[in-house]
TORLOMI-5050 format. One record per residue: residue in three letters; x, y, z of N, C-alpha, C, O, CB in turn. Coordinates in steps of 0.1 Angstrom, whole numbers, padded with zeros to 4 digits, always signed. Glycine has a CB too. Layout:
N
ALAXYZXYZXYZXYZXYZ
...
END
This chain:
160
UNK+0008-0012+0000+0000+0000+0000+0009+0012+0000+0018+0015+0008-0009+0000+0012
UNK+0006+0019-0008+0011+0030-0006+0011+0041+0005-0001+0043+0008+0009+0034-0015
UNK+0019+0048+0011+0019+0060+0023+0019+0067+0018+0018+0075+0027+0026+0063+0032
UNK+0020+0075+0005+0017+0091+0006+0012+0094-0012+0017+0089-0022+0036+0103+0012
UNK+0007+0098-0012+0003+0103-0029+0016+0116-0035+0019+0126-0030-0018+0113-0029
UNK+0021+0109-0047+0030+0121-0054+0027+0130-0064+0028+0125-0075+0040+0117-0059
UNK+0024+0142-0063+0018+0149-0081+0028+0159-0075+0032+0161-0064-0003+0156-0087
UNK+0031+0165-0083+0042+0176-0093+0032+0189-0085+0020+0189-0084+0039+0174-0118
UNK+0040+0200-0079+0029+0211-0078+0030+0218-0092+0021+0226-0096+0031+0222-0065
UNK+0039+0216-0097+0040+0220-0112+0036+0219-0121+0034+0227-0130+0046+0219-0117
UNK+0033+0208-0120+0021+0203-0131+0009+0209-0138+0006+0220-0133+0015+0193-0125
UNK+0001+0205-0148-0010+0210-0149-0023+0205-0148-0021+0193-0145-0009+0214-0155
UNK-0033+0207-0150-0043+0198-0137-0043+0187-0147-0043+0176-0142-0063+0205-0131
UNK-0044+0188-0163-0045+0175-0170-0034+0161-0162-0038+0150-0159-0038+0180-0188
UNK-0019+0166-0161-0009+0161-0159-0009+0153-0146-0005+0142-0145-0001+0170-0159
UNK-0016+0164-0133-0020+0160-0122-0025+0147-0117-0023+0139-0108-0026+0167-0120
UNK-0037+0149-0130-0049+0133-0130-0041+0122-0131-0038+0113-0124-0061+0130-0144
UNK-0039+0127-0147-0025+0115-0150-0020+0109-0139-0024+0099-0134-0011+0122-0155
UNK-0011+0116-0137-0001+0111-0125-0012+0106-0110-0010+0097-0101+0012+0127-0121
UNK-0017+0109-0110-0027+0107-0098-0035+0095-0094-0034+0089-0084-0037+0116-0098
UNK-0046+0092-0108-0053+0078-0112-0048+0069-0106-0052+0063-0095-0052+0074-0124
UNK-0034+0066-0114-0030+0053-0112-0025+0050-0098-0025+0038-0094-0021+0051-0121
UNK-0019+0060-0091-0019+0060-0075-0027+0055-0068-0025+0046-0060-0020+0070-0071
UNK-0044+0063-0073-0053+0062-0068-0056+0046-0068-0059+0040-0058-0061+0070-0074
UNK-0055+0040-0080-0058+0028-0087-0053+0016-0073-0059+0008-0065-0048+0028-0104
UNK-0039+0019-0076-0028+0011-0064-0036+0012-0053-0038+0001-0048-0011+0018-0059
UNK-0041+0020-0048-0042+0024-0032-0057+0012-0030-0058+0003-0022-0046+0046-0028
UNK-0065+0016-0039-0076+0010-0037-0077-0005-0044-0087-0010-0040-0085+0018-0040
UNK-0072-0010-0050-0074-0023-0059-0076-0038-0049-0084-0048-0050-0060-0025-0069
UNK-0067-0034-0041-0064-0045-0030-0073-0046-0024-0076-0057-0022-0054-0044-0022
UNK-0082-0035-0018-0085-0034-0004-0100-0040-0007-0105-0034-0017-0083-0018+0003
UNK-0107-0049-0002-0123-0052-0003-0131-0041+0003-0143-0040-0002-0128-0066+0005
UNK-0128-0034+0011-0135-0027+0020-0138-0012+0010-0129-0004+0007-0126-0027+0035
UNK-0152-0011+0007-0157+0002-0001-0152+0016+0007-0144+0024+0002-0175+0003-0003
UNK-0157+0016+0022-0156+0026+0028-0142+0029+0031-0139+0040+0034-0164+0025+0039
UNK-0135+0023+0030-0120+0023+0030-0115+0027+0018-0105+0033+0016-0114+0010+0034
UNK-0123+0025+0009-0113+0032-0003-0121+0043-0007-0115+0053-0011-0111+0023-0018
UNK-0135+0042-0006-0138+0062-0010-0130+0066+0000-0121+0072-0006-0156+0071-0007
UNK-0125+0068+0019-0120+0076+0026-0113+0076+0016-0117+0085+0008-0117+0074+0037
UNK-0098+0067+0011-0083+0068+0008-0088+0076-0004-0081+0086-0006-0072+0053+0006
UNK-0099+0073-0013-0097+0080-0027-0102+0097-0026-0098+0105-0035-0107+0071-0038
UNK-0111+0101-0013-0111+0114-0014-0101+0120-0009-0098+0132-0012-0120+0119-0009
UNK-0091+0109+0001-0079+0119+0008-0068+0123+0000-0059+0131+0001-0071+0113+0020
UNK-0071+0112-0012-0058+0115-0023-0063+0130-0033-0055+0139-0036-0057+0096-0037
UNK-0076+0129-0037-0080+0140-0045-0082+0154-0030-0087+0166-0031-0097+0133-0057
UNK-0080+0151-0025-0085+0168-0020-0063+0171-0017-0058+0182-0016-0102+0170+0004
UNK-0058+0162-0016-0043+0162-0006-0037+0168-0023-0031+0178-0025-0033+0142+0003
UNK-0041+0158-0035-0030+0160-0046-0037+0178-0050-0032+0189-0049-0032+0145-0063
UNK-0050+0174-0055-0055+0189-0062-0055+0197-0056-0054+0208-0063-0067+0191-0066
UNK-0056+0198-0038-0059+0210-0028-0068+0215-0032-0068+0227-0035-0049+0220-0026
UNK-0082+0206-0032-0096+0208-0032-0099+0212-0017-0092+0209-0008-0104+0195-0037
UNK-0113+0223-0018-0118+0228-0005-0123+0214-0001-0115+0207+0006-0129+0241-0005
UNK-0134+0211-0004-0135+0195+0003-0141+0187-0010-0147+0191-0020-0147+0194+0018
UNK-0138+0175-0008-0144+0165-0014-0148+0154-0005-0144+0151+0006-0136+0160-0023
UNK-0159+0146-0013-0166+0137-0005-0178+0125-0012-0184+0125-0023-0173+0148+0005
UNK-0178+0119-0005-0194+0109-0012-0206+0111-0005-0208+0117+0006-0192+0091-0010
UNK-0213+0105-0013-0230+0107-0006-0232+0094-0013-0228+0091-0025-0242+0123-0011
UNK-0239+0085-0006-0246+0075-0009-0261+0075-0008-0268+0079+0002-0241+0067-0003
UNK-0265+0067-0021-0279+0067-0022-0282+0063-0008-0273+0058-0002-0286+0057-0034
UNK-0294+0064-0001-0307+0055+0006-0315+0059+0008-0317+0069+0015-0308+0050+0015
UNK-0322+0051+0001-0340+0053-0001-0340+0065-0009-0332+0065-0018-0351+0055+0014
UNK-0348+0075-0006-0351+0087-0011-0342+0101-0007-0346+0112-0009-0366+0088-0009
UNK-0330+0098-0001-0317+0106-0001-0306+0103-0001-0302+0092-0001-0316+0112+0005
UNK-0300+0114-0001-0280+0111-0004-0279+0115+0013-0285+0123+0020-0268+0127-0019
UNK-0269+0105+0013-0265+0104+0029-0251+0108+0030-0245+0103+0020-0267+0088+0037
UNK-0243+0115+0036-0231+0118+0036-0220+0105+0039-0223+0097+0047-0230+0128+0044
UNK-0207+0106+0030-0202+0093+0034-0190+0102+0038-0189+0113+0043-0201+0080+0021
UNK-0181+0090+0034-0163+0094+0034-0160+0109+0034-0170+0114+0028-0155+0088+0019
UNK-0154+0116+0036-0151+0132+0033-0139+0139+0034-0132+0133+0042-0158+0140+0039
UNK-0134+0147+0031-0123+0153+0038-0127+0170+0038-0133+0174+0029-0109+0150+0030
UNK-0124+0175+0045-0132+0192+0041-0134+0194+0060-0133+0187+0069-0153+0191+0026
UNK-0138+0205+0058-0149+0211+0071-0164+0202+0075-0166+0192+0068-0157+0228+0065
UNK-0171+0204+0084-0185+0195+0083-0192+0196+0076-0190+0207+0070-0193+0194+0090
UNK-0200+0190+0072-0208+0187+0057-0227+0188+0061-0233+0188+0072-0202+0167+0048
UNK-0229+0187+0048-0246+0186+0051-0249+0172+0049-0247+0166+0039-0256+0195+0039
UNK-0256+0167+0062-0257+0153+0064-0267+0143+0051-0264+0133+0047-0262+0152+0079
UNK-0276+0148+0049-0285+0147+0040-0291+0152+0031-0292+0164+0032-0292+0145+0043
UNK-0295+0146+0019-0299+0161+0009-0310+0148-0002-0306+0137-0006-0279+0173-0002
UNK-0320+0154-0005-0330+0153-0009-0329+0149-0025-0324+0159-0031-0337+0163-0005
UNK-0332+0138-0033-0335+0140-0045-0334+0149-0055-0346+0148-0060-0343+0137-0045
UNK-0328+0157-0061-0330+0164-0068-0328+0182-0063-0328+0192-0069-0342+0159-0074
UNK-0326+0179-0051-0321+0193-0043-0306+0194-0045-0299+0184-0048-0324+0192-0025
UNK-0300+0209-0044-0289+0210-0044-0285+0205-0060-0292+0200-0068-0284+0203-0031
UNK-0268+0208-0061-0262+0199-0071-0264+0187-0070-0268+0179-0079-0250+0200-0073
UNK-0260+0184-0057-0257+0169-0053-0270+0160-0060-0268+0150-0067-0255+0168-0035
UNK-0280+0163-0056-0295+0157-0056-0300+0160-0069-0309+0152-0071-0306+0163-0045
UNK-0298+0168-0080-0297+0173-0091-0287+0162-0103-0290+0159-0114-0291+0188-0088
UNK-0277+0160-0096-0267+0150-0106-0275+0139-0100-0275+0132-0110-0248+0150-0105
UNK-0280+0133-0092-0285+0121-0086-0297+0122-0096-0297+0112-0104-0288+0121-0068
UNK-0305+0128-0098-0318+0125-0107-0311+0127-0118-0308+0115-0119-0331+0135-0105
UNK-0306+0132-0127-0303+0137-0140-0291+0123-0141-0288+0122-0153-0297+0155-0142
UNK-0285+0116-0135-0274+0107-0137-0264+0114-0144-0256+0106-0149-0277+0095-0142
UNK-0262+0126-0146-0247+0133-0152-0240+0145-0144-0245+0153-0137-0250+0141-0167
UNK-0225+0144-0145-0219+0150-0143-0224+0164-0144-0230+0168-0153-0210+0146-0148
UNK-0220+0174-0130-0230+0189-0129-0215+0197-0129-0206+0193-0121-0244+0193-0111
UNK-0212+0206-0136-0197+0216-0133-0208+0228-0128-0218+0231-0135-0184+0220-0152
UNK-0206+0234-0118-0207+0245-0114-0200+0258-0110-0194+0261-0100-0210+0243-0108
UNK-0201+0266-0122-0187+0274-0118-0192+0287-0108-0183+0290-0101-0179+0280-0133
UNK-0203+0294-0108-0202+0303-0093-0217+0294-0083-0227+0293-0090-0206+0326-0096
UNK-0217+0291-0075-0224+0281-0067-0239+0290-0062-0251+0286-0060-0213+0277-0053
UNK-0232+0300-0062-0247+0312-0054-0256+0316-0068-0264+0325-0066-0239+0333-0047
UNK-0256+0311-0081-0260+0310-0090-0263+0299-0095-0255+0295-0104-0256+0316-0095
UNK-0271+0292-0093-0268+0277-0087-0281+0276-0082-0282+0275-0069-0254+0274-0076
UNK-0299+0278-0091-0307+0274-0079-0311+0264-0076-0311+0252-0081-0315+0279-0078
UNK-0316+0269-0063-0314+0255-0050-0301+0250-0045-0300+0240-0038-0318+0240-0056
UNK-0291+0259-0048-0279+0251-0043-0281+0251-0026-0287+0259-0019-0262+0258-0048
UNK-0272+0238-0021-0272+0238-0004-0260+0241+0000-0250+0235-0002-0277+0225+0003
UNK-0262+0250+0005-0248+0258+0010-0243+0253+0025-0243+0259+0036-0252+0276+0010
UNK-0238+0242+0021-0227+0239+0035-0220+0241+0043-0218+0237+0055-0220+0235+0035
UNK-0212+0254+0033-0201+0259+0037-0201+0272+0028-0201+0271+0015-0188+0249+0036
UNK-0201+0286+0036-0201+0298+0025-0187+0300+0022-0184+0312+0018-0207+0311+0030
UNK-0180+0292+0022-0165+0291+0018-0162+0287+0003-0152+0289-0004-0156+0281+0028
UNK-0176+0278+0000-0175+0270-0012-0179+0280-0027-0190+0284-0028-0185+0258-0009
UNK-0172+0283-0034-0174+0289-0043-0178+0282-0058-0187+0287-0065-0163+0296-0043
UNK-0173+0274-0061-0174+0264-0072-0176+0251-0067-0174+0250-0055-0163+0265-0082
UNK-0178+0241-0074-0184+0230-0073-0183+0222-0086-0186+0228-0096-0197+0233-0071
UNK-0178+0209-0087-0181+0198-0098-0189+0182-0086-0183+0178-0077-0161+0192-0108
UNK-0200+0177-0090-0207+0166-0085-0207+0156-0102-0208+0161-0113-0225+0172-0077
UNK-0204+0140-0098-0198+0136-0103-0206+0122-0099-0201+0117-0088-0186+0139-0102
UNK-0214+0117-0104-0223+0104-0100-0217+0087-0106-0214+0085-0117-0240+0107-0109
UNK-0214+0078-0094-0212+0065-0097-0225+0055-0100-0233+0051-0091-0205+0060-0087
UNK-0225+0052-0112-0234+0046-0116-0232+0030-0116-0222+0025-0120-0236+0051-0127
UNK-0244+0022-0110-0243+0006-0113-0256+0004-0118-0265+0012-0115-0241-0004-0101
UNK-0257-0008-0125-0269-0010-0131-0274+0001-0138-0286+0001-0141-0277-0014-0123
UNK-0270+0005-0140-0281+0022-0143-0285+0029-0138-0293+0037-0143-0291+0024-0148
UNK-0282+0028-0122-0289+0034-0109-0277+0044-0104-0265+0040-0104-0294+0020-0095
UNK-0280+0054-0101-0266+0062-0091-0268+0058-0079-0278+0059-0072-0266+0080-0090
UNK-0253+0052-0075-0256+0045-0058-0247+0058-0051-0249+0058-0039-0247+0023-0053
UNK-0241+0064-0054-0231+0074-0048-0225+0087-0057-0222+0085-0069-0219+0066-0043
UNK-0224+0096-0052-0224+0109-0059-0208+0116-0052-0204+0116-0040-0241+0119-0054
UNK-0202+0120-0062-0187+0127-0055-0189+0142-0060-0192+0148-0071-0168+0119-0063
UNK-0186+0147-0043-0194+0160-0046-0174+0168-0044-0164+0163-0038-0212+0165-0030
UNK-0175+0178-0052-0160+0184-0050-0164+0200-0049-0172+0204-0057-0150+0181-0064
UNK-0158+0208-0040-0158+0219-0039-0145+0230-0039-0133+0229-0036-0164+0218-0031
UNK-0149+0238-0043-0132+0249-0042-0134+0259-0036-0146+0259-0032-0126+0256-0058
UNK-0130+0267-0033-0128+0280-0023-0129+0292-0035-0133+0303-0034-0112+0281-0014
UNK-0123+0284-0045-0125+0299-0059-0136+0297-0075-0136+0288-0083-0104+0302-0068
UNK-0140+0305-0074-0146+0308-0082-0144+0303-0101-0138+0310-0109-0146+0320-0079
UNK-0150+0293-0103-0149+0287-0122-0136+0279-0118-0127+0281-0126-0146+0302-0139
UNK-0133+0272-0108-0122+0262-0105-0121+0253-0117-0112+0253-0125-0125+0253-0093
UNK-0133+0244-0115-0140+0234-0127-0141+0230-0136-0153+0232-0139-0146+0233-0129
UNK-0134+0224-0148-0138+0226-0162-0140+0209-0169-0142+0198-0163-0125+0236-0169
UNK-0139+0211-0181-0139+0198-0190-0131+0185-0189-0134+0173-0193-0136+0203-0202
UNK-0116+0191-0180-0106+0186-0178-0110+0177-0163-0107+0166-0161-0096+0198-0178
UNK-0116+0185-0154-0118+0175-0139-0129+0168-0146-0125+0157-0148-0123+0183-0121
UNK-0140+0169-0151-0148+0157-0155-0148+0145-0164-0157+0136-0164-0157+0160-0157
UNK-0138+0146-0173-0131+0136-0182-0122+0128-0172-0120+0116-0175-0122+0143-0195
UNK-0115+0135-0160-0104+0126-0153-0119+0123-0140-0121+0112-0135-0083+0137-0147
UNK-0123+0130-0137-0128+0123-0127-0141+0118-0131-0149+0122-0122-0129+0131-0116
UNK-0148+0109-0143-0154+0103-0147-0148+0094-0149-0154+0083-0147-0160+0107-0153
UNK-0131+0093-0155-0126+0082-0158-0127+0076-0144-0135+0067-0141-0111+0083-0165
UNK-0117+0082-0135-0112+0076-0123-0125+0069-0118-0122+0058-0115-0106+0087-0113
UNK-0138+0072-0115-0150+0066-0112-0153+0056-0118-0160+0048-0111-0159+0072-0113
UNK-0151+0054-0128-0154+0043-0141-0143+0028-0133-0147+0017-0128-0145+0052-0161
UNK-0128+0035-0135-0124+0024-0133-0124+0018-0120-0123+0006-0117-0115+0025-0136
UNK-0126+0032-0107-0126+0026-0092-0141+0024-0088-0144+0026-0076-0118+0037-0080
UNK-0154+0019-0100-0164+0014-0093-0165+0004-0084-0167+0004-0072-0169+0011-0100
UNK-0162-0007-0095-0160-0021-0084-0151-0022-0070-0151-0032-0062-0152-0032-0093
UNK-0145-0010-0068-0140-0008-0054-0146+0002-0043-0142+0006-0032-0127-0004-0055
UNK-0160+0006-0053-0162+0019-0044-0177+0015-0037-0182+0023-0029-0163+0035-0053
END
């Protein structure tokens, strides 16, 4: 198992993923335990990118429940189609948010959070868990985090 995640601060965020994934990949492949690898896989994406927080929400029943996280405290529950979070949960696609207070319905957790990408794991065709990411600055988000962090979901389903 690996002890520490390596990216470049030099890098660029394409480069970052790159180098990051496959880290990610190592850390979690081994391990059976889901909740153990969303923790390790959000501590690697908020430690490499220096994301404000990142985190999971898992379906149940008729809401997203907060999982794994790293960040400040979070909003424990959130409703179907409320918020981004509940919004990418009904729609099953990736949501980029680039100013959050424009954003209606957004649920504001943390007035620290300025931008936003939510990022849904799909099985069967059902979203069982939602990776919600936030930044401190404003249009953080682009084409580039949801191509790498749709890949990275893709391949770390069966571990998550």
């Amino acid at each position: 198992m690996a002890e520490e995640i390596i990216v470049s601060e030099s890098e660029d965020k394409a480069s970052k993923y790159e180098s990051l994934v496959p880290q990610i990949m190592a850390l979690i492949q081994d391990e059976p335990n889901r909740i153990a690898n969303q923790a390790n896989l959000v501590a690697a994406l908020k430690t490499a990118m220096d994301y404000f927080w990142v985190g999971f929400y898992k379906v149940a029943g008729d809401e997203l429940v907060l999982g794994p996280f790293q960040g400040p405290v979070a909003c424990t529950r959130i409703a179907r189609g409320s918020g981004v979070c509940g919004a990418v949960w009904e729609k099953k696609e990736t949501i980029i948010v680039p100013d959050v207070d424009k954003f209606p319905g957004h649920i504001a957790c943390s007035s620290e959070s300025k931008s936003e990408i939510v990022v849904p794991v799909i099985r069967d065709n059902e979203v069982v868990y939602v990776l919600d990411v936030d930044s401190t600055t404003q249009d953080d988000f682009n084409q580039t985090d949801k191509i790498w962090l749709e890949k990275l979901l893709k391949m770390a389903e069966e571990y998550l």
